[in-house]
C-alpha positions in Angstrom: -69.8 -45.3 22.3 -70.4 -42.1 24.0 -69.3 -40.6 26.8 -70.1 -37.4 28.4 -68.4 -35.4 31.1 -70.4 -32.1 32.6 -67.9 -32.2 35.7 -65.6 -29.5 35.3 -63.1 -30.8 37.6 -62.9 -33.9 36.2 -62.9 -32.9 32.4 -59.7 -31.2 33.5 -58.2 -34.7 34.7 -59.3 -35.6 31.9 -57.4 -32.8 29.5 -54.3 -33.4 32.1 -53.8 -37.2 31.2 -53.9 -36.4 27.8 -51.6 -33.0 28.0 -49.1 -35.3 30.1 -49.1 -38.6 27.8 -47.8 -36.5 25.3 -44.6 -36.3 26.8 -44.8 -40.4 26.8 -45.7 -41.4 23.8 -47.2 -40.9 20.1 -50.2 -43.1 19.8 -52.2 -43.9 22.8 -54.6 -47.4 22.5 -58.1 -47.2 24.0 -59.8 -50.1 25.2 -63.6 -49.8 25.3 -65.7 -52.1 27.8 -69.1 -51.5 30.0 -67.1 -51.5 32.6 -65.2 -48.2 31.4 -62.2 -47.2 29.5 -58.6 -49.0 29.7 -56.1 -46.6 28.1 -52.1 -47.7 27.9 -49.1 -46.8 25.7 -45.6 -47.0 26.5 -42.0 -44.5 25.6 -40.7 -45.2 22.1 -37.6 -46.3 24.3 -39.9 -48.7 25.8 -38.8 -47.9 29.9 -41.8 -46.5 31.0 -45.3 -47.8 30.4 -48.8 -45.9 31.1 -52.0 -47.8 32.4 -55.0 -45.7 32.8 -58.4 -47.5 34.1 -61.6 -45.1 33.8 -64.8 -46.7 35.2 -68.1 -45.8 33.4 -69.1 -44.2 37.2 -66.0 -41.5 36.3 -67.8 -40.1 33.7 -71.6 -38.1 33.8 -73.0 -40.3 30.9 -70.9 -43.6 30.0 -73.0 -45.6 27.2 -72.1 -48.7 24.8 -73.0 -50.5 21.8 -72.5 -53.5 20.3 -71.2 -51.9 16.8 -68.7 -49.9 18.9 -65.2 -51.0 18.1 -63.7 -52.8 21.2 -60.4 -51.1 20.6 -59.0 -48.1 19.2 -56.1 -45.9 18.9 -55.8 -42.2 18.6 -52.1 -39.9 17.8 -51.6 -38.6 21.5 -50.4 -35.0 20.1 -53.6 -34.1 18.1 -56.2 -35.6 20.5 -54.4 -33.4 23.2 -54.6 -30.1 21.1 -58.3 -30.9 20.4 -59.1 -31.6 24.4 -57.2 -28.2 25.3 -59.4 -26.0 23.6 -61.9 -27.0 26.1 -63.6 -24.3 28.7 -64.5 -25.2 32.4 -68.2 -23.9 31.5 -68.7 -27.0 28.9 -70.2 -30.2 28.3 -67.2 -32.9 27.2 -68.7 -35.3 25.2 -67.1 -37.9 22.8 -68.6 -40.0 20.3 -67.3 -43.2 18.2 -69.3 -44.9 15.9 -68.2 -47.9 13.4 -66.9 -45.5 10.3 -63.5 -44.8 12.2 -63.9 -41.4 12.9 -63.9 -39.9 16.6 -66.7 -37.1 17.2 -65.5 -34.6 20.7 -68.0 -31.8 21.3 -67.6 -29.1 23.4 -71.1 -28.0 24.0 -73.7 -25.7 25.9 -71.4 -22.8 27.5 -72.5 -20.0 29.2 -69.8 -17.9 27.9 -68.5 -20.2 25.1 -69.4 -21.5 21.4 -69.9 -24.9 21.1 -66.9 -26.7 19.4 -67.3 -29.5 17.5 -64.2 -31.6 16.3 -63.7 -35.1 14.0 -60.4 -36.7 13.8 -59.6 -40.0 12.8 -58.5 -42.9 14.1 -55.1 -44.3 13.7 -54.1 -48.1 12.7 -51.2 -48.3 14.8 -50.2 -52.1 16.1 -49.8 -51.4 20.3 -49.9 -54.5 22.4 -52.0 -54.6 25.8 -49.4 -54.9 28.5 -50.6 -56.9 31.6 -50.0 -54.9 34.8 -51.9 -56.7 37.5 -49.9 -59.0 39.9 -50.7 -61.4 42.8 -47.7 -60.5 44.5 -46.9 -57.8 46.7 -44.2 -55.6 46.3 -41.0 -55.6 48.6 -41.6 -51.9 49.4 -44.3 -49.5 49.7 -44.7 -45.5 50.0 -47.7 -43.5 49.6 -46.5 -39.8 50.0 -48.6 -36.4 49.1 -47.6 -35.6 45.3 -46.6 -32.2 45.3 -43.8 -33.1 48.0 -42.5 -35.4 45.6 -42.7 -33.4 42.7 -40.9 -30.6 44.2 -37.7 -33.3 45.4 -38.1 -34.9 42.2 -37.4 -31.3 40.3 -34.6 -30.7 42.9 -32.4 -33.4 42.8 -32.4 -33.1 39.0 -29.9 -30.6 39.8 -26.9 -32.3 40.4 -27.7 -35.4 37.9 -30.1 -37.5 35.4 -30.0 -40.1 37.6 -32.6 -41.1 40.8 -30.9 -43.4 43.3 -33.2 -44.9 45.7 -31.8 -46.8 49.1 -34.9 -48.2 51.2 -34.7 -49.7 55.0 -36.9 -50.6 57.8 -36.3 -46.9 59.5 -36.3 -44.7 56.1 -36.3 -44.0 52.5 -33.3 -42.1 50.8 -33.5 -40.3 47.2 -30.1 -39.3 46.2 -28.4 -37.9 43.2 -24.9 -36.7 42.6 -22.4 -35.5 39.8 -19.5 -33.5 39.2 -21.5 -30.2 40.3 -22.5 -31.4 44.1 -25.0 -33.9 45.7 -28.4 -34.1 47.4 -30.3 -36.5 49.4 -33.5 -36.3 50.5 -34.0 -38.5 53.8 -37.7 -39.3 54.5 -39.8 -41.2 57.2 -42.6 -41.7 59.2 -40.9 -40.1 62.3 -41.2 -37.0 60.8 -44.3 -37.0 59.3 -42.9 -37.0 55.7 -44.4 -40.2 55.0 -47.9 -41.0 54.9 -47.8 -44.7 54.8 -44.7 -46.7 54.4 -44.1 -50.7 54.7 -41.3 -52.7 53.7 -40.3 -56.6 53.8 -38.7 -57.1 57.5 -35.0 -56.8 57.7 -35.0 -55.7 53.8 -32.5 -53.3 52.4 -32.8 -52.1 48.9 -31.1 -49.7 46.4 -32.4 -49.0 42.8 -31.6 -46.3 40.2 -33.7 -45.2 37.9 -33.3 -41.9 35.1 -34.3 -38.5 36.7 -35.7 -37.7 33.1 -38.8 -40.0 33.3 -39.3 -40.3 37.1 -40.2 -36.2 36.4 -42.7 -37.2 33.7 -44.4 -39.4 35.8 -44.4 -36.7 38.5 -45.9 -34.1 35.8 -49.4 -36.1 36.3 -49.2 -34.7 40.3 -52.4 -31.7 39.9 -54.5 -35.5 39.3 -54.2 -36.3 42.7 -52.9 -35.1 46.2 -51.3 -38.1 47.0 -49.2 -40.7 45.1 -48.0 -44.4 45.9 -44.6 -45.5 44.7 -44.3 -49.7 44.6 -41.1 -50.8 44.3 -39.6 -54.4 44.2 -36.0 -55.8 43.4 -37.4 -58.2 40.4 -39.7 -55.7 39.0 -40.2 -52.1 37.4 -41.0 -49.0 39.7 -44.9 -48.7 40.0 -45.8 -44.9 40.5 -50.0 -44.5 41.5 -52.5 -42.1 41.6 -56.3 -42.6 42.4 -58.1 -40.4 40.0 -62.1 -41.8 42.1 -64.3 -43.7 41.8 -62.3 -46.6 41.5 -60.4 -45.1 38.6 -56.8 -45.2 38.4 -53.6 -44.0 36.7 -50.4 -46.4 36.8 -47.0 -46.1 35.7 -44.1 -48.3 35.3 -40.9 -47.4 35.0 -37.7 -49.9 34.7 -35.0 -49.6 36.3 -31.4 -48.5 35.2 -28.8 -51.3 34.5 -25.4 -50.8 35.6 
């Protein structure tokens, strides 16, 4: 496989999943198809789970073989420090081949050595979660990210704890503890939604810790809006598009009383 990114905006996404995933999890698996890259991993505490879907149109030069190995996986930490030595005036490129090794060059700057890194692989048993569902959730949001990372980094104040409370006319975030409370009271009317639906006649309240609600909110600069899916049977669904067709997903679970 190798894949080649001259973009600079999008090798940054690209050094942004990886900085942010981090903060999730040790060892990130990497599923390698024509169609792209599928990239998952889930918190050693095993609440929140990562889907990342990166079409072979998201990168400059996206090319297979048959001796590739279909999956791999890589130690988040290391893979991270290698990707943030990267400058805006290179070429990303990453190569596998079949010896278990993982080739990332950084390569033709105008004000920049070319870098050239190996690391290994890692055998590290992670199972393939299956995200996709037929039905639709019981409530939908789409809201730009950096409103919601700011409320999300403000009602950490007063507790670890995110309660949402959903109707028909608006969406509530709340959280509260022994030093105060705030709630943030959004809608349509005032233009603080961008989209919002909800099954008729449905009222819905769900908790779920502050802690990893702002680690999925730390993946924001990827896109200027997010969608939040959330259901009464299932886990919270946060969303960003990262184009062409390429998308970031995570699922967090709610708390349990």
């Amino acid at each position: 496989m190798k894949l080649v990114i001259e973009d600079s905006k999008t090798a940054a996404k690209f050094e942004t999943l990886f900085s942010n995933l981090v903060t999730l999890t040790e060892f990130v698996k990497i599923c390698i198809s024509d169609n792209g890259l599928h990239i998952q991993g889930m918190d050693q505490s095993k609440i929140c789970l990562f889907d990342i879907v990166l079409t072979c149109e998201w990168f400059t030069i996206f090319e297979t073989d048959e001796d590739d190995p279909s999956v791999f996986t890589v130690p988040s930490k290391i893979f991270y420090k290698v990707l943030s030595t990267y400058k805006p005036d290179q070429c990303l490129e990453i190569e596998i081949n079949n010896n278990d090794k993982i080739n990332i060059n950084f390569l033709r700057g105008s004000n920049t050595c070319d870098k050239c890194f190996v690391m290994p692989m890692v055998d590290v048993d992670i199972e393939f979660m299956n995200m996709s569902s037929t039905k639709e959730s019981d409530d939908e949001i789409v809201i730009t990210s950096k409103k919601l990372a700011e409320l999300v980094g403000q009602l950490e104040i007063f507790d670890d704890v995110l309660t949402v409370s959903l109707s028909e006319n608006q969406v509530l975030l709340k959280s509260s503890g022994d030093d105060g409370s705030m709630i943030a009271k959004l809608s349509l009317d005032d233009n603080q939604l961008l989209e919002y639906a909800i099954v008729e006649d449905l009222e819905l309240e769900m908790s779920f810790g502050l802690r990893y609600v702002k680690k999925m909110m730390s993946f924001s600069k990827l896109s200027d809006n997010v969608k939040i899916d959330i259901s009464s049977d299932r886990p919270m669904i946060i969303s960003y598009c990262l184009g062409n067709e390429s998308e970031l997903k995570l699922a967090l679970a709610p708390r349990i009383e």
